[in-house]
C-alpha positions in Angstrom: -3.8 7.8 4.3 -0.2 8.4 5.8 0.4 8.0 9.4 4.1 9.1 10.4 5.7 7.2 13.6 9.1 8.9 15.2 11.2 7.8 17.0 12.7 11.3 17.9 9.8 11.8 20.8 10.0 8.9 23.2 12.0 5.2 23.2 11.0 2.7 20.7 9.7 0.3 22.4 6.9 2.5 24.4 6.2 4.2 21.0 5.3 1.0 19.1 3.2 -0.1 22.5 1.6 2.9 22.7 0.6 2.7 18.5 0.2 -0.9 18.5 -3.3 -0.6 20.7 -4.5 1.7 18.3 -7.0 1.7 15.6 -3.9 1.0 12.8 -5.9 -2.5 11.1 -5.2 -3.2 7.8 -8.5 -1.9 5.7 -8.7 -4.2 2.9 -5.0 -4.1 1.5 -4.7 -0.1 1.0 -2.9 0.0 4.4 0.5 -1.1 5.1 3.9 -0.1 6.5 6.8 1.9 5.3 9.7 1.7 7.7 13.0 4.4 7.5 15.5 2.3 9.2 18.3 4.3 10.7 22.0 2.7 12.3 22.0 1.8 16.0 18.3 1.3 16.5 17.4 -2.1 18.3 13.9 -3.0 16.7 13.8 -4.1 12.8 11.4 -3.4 10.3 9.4 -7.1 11.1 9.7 -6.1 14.7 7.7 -2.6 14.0 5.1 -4.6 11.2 4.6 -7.2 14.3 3.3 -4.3 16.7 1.4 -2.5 14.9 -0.2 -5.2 13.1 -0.1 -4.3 9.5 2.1 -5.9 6.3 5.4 -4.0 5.7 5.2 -2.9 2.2 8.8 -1.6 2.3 11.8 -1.1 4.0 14.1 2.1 3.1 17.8 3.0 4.7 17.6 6.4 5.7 19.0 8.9 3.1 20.3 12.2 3.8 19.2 13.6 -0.1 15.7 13.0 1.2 16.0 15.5 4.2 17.8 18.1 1.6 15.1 17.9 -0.9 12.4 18.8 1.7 14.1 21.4 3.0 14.6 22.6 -0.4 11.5 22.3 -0.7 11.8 19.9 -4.2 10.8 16.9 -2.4 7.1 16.1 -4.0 8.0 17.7 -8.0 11.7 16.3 -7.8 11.7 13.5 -5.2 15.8 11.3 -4.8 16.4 8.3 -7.2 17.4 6.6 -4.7 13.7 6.8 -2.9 12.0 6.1 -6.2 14.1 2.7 -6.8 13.6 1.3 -3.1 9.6 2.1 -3.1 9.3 0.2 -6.7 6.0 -0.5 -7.5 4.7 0.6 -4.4 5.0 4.7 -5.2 
């Protein structure tokens, strides 16, 4: 399962509080953490995989041919290069 945290709706820091106290434990390995990092925030990926308690499986730099596939609507059959050689082995 996916589970998508934004920043866009409220401050970091009361996000990742409000998250970390939920139900987001790592079930047997399957889970972990994806984190889009973006310029001029204040919390790291570690910082976020600290909160919420699971093991960051990778850490992306936020790419602007990723928002113009989705809205393009080619994002699952023709997903960026650049997205498919930072997720690895993980994708």
């Amino acid at each position: 399962a996916v589970r998508v945290l934004s920043w866009d709706d409220e401050p970091e820091a009361k996000l990742l509080r409000r998250r970390g106290g939920t139900q987001l434990a790592d079930r047997g390995g399957k889970c972990g953490l994806v984190v889009v990092s973006e310029p001029g925030r204040a919390l790291d990926s570690s910082d976020v995989a600290a909160v919420v308690q699971l093991p960051l499986r990778a850490h992306l730099e936020r790419d602007p041919a990723i928002a113009r596939r989705v809205d393009a609507g080619q994002f699952l059959h023709r997903p960026p290069r650049s997205l498919l050689k930072e997720l690895g082995d993980i994708a």
